[in-house]
C-alpha positions in Angstrom: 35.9 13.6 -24.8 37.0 12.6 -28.1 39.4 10.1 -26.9 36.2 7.8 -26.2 35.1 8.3 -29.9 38.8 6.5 -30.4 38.3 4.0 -28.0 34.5 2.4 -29.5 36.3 3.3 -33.4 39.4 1.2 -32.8 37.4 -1.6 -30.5 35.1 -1.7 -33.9 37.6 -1.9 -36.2 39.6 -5.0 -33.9 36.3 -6.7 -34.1 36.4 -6.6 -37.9 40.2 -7.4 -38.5 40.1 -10.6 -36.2 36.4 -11.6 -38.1 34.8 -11.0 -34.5 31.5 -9.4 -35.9 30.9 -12.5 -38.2 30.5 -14.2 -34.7 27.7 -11.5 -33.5 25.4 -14.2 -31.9 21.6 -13.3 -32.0 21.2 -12.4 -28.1 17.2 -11.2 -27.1 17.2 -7.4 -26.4 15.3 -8.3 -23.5 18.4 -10.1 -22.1 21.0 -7.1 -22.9 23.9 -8.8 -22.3 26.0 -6.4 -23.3 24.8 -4.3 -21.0 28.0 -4.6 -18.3 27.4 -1.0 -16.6 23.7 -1.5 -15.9 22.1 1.3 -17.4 19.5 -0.4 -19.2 21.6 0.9 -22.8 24.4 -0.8 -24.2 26.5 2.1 -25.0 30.2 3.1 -25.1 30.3 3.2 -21.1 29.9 -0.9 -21.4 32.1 -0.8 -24.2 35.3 1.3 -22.3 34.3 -1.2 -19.0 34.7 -4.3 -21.3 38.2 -2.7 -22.9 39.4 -1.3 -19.2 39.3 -5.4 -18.5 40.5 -6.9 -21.2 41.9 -10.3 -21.2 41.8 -12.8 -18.1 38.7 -12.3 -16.1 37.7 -14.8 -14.2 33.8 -14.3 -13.1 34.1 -10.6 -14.2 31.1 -8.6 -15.2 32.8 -7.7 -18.8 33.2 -11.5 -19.6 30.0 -11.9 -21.3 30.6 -15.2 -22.6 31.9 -16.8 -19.6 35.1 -18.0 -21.4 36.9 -16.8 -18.3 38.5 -14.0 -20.4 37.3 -10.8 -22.1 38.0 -11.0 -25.3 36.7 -10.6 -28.9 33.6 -12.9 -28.6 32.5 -11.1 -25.9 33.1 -7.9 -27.8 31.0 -9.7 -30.2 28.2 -10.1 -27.9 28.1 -6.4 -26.9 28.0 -5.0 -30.4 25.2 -7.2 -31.3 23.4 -5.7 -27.9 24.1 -2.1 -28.8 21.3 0.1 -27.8 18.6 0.5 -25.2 17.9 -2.4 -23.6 14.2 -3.7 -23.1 12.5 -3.9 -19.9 12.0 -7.7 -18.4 9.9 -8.8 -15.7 10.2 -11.7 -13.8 8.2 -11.7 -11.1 5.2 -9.8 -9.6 4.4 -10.2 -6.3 1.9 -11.0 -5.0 0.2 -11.9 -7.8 -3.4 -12.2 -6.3 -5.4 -9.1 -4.9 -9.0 -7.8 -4.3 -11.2 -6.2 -6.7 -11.3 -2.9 -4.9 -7.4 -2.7 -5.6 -5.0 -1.4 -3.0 -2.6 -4.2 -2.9 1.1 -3.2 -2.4 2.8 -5.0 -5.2 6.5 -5.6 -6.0 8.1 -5.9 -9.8 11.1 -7.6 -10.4 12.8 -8.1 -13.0 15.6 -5.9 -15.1 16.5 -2.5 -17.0 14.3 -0.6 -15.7 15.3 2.9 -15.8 14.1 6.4 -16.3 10.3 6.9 -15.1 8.2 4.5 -14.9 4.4 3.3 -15.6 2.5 0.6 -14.9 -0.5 -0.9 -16.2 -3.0 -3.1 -14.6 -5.5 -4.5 -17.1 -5.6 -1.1 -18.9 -5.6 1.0 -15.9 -2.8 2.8 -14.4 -1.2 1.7 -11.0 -0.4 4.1 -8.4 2.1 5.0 -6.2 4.4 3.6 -8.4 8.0 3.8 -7.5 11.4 2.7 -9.5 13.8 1.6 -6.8 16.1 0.9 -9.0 17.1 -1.3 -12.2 15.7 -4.4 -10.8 12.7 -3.4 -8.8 9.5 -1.4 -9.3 6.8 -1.3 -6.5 3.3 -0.3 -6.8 -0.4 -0.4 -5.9 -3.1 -1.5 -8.2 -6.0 -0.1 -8.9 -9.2 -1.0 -8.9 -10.2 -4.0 -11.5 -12.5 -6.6 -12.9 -12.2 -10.3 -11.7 -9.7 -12.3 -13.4 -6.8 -12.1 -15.0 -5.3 -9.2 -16.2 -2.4 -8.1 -18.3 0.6 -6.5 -16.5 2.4 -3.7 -18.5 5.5 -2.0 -17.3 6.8 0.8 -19.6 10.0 2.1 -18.4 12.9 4.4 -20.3 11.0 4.4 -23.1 10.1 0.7 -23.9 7.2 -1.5 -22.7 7.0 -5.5 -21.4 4.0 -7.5 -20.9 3.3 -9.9 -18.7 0.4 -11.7 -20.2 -2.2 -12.8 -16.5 0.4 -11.4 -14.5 -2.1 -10.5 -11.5 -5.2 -12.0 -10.8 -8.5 -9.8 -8.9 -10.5 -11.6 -7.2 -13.8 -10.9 -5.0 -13.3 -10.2 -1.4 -13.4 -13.6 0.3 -16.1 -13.1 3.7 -14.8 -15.0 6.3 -15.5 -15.6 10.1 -15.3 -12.5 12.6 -12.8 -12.5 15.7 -12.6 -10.3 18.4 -10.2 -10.1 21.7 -9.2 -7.8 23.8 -11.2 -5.6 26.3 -14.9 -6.8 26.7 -16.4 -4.9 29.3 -18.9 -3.3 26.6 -19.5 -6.5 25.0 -17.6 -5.4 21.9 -15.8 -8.8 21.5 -19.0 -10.6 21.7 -19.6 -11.2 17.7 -23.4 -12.0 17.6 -23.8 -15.8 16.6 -26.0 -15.0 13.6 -24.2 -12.0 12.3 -22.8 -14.3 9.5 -19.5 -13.9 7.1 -18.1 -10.4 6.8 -16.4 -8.3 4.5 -15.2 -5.7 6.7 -14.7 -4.6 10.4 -14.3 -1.6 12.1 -13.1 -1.6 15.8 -14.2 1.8 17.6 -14.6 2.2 21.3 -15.9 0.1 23.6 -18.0 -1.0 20.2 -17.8 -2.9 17.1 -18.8 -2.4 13.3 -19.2 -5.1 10.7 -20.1 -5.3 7.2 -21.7 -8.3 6.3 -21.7 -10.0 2.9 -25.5 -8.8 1.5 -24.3 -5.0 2.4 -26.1 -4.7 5.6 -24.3 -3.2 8.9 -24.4 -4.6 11.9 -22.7 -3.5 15.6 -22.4 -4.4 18.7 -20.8 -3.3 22.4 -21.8 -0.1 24.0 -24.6 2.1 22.4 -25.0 5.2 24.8 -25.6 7.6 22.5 -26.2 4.9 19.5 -23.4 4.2 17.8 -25.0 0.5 17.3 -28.2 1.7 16.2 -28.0 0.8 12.8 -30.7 2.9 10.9 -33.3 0.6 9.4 -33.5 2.1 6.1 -29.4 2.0 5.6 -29.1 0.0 2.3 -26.7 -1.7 1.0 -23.4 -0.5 2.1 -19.6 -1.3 1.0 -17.5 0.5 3.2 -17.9 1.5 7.1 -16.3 3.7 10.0 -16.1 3.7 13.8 -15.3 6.2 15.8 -15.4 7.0 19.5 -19.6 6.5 20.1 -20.5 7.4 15.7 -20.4 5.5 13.2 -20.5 6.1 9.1 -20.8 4.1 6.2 -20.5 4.0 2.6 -23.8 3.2 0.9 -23.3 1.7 -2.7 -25.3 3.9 -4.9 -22.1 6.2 -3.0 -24.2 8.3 -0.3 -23.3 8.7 3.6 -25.2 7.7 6.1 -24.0 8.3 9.3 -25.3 7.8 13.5 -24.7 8.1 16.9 -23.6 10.3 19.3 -23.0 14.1 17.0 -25.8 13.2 15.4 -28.5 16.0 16.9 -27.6 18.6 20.1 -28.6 16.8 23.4 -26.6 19.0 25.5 -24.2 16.1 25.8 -20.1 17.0 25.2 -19.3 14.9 22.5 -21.7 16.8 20.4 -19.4 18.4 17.6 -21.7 18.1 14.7 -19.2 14.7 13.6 -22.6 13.6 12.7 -23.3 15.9 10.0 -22.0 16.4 7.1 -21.7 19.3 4.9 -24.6 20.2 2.8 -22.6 19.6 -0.4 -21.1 16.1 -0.1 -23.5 14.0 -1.7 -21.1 11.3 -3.0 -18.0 9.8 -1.5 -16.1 6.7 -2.3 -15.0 5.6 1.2 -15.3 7.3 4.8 -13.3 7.7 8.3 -13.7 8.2 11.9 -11.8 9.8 14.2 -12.6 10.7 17.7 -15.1 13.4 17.2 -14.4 14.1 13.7 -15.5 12.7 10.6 -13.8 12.6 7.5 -14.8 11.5 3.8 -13.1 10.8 0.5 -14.8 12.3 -2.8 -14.4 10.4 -5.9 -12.1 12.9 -7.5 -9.9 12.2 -4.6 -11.2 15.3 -2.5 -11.1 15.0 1.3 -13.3 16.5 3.6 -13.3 16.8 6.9 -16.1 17.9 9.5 -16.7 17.7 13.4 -14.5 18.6 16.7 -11.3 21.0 15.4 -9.8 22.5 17.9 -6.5 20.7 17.5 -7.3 21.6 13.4 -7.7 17.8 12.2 -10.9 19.2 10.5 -8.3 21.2 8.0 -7.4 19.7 5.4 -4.3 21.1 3.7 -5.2 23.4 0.4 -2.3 21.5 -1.3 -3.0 17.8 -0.2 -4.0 17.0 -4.2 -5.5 14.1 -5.0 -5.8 10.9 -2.1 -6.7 7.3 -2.5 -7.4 6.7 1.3 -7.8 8.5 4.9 -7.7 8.0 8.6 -9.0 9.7 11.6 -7.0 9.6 15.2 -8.2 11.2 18.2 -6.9 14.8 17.2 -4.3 14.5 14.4 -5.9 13.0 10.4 -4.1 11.4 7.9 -4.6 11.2 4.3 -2.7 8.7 1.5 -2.2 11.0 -1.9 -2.3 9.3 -5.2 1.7 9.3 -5.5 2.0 7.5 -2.6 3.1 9.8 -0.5 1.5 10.3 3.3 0.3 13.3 5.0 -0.8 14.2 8.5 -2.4 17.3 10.0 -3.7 18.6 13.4 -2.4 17.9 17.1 1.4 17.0 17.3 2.0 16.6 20.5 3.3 13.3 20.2 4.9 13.5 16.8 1.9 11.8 15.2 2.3 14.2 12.3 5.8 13.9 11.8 6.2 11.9 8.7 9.6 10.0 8.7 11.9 11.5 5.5 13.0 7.8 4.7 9.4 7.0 4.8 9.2 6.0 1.1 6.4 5.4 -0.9 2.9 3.8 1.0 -0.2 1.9 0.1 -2.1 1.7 3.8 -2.3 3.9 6.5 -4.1 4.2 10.3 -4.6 6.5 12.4 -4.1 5.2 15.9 -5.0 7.6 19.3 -1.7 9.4 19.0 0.3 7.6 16.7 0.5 6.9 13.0 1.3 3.9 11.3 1.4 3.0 7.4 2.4 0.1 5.2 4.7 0.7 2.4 4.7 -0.1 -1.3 7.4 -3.1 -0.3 4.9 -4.6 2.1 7.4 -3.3 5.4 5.9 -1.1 7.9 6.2 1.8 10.2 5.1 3.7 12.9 5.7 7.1 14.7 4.2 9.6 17.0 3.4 8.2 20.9 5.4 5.1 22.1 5.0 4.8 25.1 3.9 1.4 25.3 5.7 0.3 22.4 3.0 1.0 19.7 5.8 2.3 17.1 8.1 -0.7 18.3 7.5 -2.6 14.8 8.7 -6.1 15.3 12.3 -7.5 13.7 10.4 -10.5 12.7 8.0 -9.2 11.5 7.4 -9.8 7.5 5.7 -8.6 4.4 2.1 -7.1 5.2 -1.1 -6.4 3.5 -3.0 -4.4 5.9 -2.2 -2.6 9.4 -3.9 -0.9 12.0 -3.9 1.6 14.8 -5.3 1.5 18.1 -4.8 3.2 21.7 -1.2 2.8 22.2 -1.1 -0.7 20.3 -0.6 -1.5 16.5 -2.1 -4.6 14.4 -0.5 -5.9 11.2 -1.2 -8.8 8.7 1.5 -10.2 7.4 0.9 -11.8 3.6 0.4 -15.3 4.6 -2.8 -14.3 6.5 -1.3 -14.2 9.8 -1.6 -11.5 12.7 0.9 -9.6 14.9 0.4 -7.0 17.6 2.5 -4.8 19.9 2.5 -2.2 22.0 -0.2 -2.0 25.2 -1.5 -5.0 26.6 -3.2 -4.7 29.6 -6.8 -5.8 27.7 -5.1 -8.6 26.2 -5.2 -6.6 23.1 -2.7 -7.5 21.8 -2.6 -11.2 22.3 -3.5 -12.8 19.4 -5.5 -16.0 19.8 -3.6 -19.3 19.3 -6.4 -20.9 16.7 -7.1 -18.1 14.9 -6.4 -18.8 11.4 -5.1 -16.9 8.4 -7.1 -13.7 8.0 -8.0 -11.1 5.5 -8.8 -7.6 7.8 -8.1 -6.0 11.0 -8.7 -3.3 12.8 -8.2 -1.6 16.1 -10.1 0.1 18.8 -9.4 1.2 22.2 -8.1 -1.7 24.0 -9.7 -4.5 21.7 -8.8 -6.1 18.0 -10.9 -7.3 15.4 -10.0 -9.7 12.6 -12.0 -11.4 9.7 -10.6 -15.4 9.8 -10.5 -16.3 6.3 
């Protein structure tokens, strides 16, 4: 390839003989101008693009100048850009999330190439994915309230963007419920106050209210909604069909309900008790009549019904950052980003999508699966029947989705709520004054939602 050496040699020495490097102007590395292959380096494939043009170039990429022709000042210009080019964001979107982290963010901005990192107040992001010179996508992690620094280090060279994201405190807000109501699971007790969190199971409903406590309501057969009296303080909660779990915040599981002790009845499957060794977990999930948890290392474990194998967590599943339980099939969110599903298949619910890309949520619906990418889109797969996996065209840029029986819930960015999928509850008809919103979940045939 020597002819290229030739090529940059002669370009070099034009530049000198017609005085062009006395005109080098003092161009930002951050801008790389030169940079007309975008590579992220200015380098001698700019530099044969910028000759192969020469001349008249009306709105061409090699006229760096704008002149209208490519010629020696913009020869100029790429000399004085020669080398790697910095990184340069120049937006982050959104810009605002919760202090437990989890929010799906998008980077914009230019030369980023190679692998990428990014920072969030001095702790690493995860799923992060280059999509390509212009984009990076991510999920933050946990974080202090405030603002925090933004750092994005990418082929080698780092940007900052001084308060580029902002936590702040979960904001409690008023509970809604729809849907079926034969139970009495979308009657929100009048003094059960602003929430946190919600958790639709069947035929009942979970809350988290803002002091910790844990309250539920709808059917309690086998006491799902007997909240134990001694519970604590708890931060995160699960319903599943008649048990429910929660997170205390010194990190201990508490859990109740139907699995809880033999009766004799069928749902018993032990989903009620834990193994011996799990004495801390940092969140929980409920399937049918399984139970899973989430260590702190990233661990999952699984316990209860496993006939269909949702109990079995694969030996090479690696580190997660958040699970789900369906009715047979469980799926897990690994630190990477990546989503994986195990047990009953009959419908396809385990059958990630190849194109599925990189995730930040995920729910486990009866028998289908549906997750939220890093770009805030979403998908669904497994049963569709009744149109659960049926994503909506107009359907925009989410935070949050859920699964229920044959029917997915998303929230869109700007707070709003969509459903698909079965109706015959009214579950999926969202009510005409409800307001922006900050959660949702999905039971059987009813929705929840926390109105901001």
């Amino acid at each position: 390839m020597a002819w290229k050496s030739t090529i940059i040699i002669r370009a070099i020495l034009e530049a000198l003989r017609f005085g062009c490097i006395s005109m080098l102007v003092s161009s930002s590395a951050a801008q790389c101008p030169g940079d007309v292959v975008p590579t992220g380096a200015v380098n001698g494939t700019d530099l044969a693009e910028l000759l192969a043009t020469w001349g008249p170039c009306p709105n061409c990429a090699a006229d760096l100048d704008g002149s209208g022709s490519v010629d020696g000042n913009d020869l100029a210009v790429l000399l004085g850009a020669w080398g790697s080019c910095a990184p340069v964001i120049t937006t982050i979107l959104p810009n605002v999330g919760p202090l437990g982290g989890g929010t799906a963010i998008t980077i914009t901005g230019n030369y980023f190439i190679g692998s990428a990192s990014v920072m969030m107040g001095g702790v690493p992001a995860v799923a992060v994915q280059l999509v390509n010179p212009m984009t990076i996508t991510a999920v933050t992690p946990a974080g202090a309230e405030g603002f925090v620094d933004v750092v994005v280090t990418s082929g080698g060279q780092t940007v900052t963007r001084l308060g580029g994201f902002t936590y702040r405190p979960a904001t409690p807000g008023t509970l809604r419920a729809w849907g079926q109501n034969v139970q009495g699971q979308c009657n929100v007790p009048a003094n059960v106050g602003p929430c946190l969190g919600v958790e639709a199971g069947v035929a009942y409903s979970a809350a988290l209210r803002v002091d910790g406590s844990v309250r539920a309501w709808g059917q309690n057969s086998w006491g799902a909604c007997s909240v134990p009296s001694d519970l604590g303080a708890c931060d995160v909660v699960a319903a599943g069909w008649q048990h429910t779990l929660a997170r205390r915040t010194d990190g201990s599981l508490r859990l109740w309900g139907v699995g809880t002790t033999n009766t004799g009845y069928f749902p018993f499957y032990g989903q009620c008790i834990p193994p011996a060794d799990l004495t801390s977990c940092s969140s929980v999930a409920a399937g049918m009549y399984h139970s899973m948890a989430l260590l702190p290392n990233g661990t999952v474990r699984a316990w209860g019904l496993n006939e269909q194998g949702q109990c079995n967590v694969p030996p090479d599943l690696g580190a997660c950052t958040a699970i789900s339980g369906g009715v047979y099939h469980s799926l897990a969110l690994v630190h990477d980003g990546q989503v994986r599903a195990w047990g009953a298949n009959n419908k396809g619910q385990c059958n990630i999508p190849g194109d599925l890309g990189l995730c930040s949520s995920i729910d486990a619906g009866s028998f289908h699966s549906i997750a939220l990418r890093a770009d805030g889109l979403v998908r669904a797969w497994g049963c569709n029947l009744a149109g659960a996996c049926n994503v909506p065209a107009s359907l925009g840029a989410c935070s949050a989705v859920a699964a229920g029986n044959g029917f997915s819930v998303a929230l869109q960015v700007d707070g709003s709520v969509q459903a698909w999928g079965a109706n015959d509850y009214g579950q999926c008809s969202v009510p005409n004054d409800l307001g922006p919103c900050t959660s949702v979940s999905a039971g059987d045939y009813h929705t929840l939602a926390i109105e901001r």
